[in-house]
N, C-alpha and C positions, 0 to 999 in steps of 0.2 A: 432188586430189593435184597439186603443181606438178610441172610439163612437165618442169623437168631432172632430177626422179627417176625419172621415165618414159622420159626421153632416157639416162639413166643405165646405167639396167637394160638399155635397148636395146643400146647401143653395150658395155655389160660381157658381156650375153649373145651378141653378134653379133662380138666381140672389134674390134680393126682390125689392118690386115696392111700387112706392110710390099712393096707390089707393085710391082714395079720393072717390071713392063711395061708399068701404068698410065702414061696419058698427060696424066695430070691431067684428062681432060675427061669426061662422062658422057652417059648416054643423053640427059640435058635437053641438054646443048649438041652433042649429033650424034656424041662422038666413039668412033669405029668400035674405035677398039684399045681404048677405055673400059670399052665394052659386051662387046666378048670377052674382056676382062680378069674382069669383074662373073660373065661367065656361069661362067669355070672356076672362079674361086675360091670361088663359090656364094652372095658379099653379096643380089642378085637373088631365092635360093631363098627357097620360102614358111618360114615360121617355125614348128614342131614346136616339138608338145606339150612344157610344161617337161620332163617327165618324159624323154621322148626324146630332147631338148637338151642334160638333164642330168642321167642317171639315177645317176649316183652321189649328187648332192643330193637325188634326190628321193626316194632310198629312206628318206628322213627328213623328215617336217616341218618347212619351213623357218620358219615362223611357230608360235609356243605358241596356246594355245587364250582365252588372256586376250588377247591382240593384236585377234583374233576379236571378243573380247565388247567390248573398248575401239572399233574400228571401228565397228560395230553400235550405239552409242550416242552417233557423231557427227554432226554436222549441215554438217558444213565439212568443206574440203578439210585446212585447216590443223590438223582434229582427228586429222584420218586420218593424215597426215604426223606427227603426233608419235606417235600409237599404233604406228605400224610403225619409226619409229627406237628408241622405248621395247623393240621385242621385242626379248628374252632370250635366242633361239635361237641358238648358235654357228654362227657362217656355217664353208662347208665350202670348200674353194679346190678349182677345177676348173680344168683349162687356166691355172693363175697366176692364178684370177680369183677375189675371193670372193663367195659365191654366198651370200645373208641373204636375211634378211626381205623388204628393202626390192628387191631383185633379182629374187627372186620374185615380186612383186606387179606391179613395175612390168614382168618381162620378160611375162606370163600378161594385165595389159594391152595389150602392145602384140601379142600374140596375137591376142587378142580382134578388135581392127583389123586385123589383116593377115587372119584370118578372114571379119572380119564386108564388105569389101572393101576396106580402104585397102593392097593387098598393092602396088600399083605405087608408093606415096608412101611405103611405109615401106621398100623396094627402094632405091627413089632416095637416100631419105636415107642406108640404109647403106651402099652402094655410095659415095658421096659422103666417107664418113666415113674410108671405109679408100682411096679414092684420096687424099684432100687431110688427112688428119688427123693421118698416123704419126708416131710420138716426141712429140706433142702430150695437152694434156688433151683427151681427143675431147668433153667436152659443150659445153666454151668453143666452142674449134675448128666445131663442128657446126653453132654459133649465129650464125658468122660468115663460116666458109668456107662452110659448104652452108644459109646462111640461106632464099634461094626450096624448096632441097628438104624443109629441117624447117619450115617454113610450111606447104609444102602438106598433110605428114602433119599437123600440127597441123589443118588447115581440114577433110580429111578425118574425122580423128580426132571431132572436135567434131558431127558427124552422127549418130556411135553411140555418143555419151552417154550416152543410154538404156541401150541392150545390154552397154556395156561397163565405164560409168563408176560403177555400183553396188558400191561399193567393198567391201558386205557377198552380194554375192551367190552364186551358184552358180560364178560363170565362177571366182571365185576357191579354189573348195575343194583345185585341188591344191598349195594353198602352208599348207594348214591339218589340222590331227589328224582 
């Protein structure tokens, strides 16, 4: 799955906020009001189950059950990316955000990582996102303002391949019937 659907999901699921106490700086460059800016507004907090994140979406299947069968019979990433833009599912708007297939898969990956241990790299990068990104497209923005922090969750990320990057597996059933 390419990285900016997965940066997508993140920063749609993790919203950005317009924080006027923020001092532009974060826990990578030391700064103090950064960090207690990140802790009140919760960017930092571990990342909850989609369901929990977003149980008005979830009381629905965000993906159809052919999505399912199309993943399942790819070999690429590029397969998998067209199968989950293909789903059918009416995305549901939560907080002004819409909340699809492709949101579901990618926010329940980037779970998986903040789970399986990347929780201080995918911290950074959100924190990052909502200090330096506001009134911006946050995935551009993300790729260029907080490049070292979506590096590091990427180099993270890349370790739980295995566990996480099974695009037919179990970790993904709460996006499926």
């Amino acid at each position: 799955m390419r990285l900016v659907v997965l940066l997508s999901a993140l920063l749609t699921a993790c919203g950005s906020n317009d924080n006027p106490a923020a001092d532009g700086g974060s826990s990578r460059d030391g700064g103090a009001a950064a960090d207690a800016a990140a802790a009140a507004d919760g960017c930092a907090a571990p990342m909850l189950p989609f369901a929990d994140e977003f149980p008005s979406a979830a009381s629905s299947p965000r993906c159809d059950s052919a999505t399912r069968t199309c993943i399942q019979a790819c070999t690429s990433a590029q397969c998998v990316d067209a199968c989950l833009a293909a789903d059918s599912t009416p995305a549901v708007t939560v907080d002004q955000r819409p909340i699809n297939c492709q949101v579901c898969f990618g926010y329940t990956y980037m779970l998986c990582l903040d789970q399986g241990g990347c929780h201080p790299q995918i911290a950074e990068l959100n924190c990052c996102v909502e200090q330096k990104c506001s009134g911006s497209d946050p995935t551009a923005c993300a790729m260029t303002a907080c490049a070292a922090e979506y590096g590091d969750q990427q180099t993270c990320g890349s370790g739980l391949a295995g566990a996480c990057g099974q695009p037919a597996s179990a970790v993904y059933d709460a996006c499926f019937p």
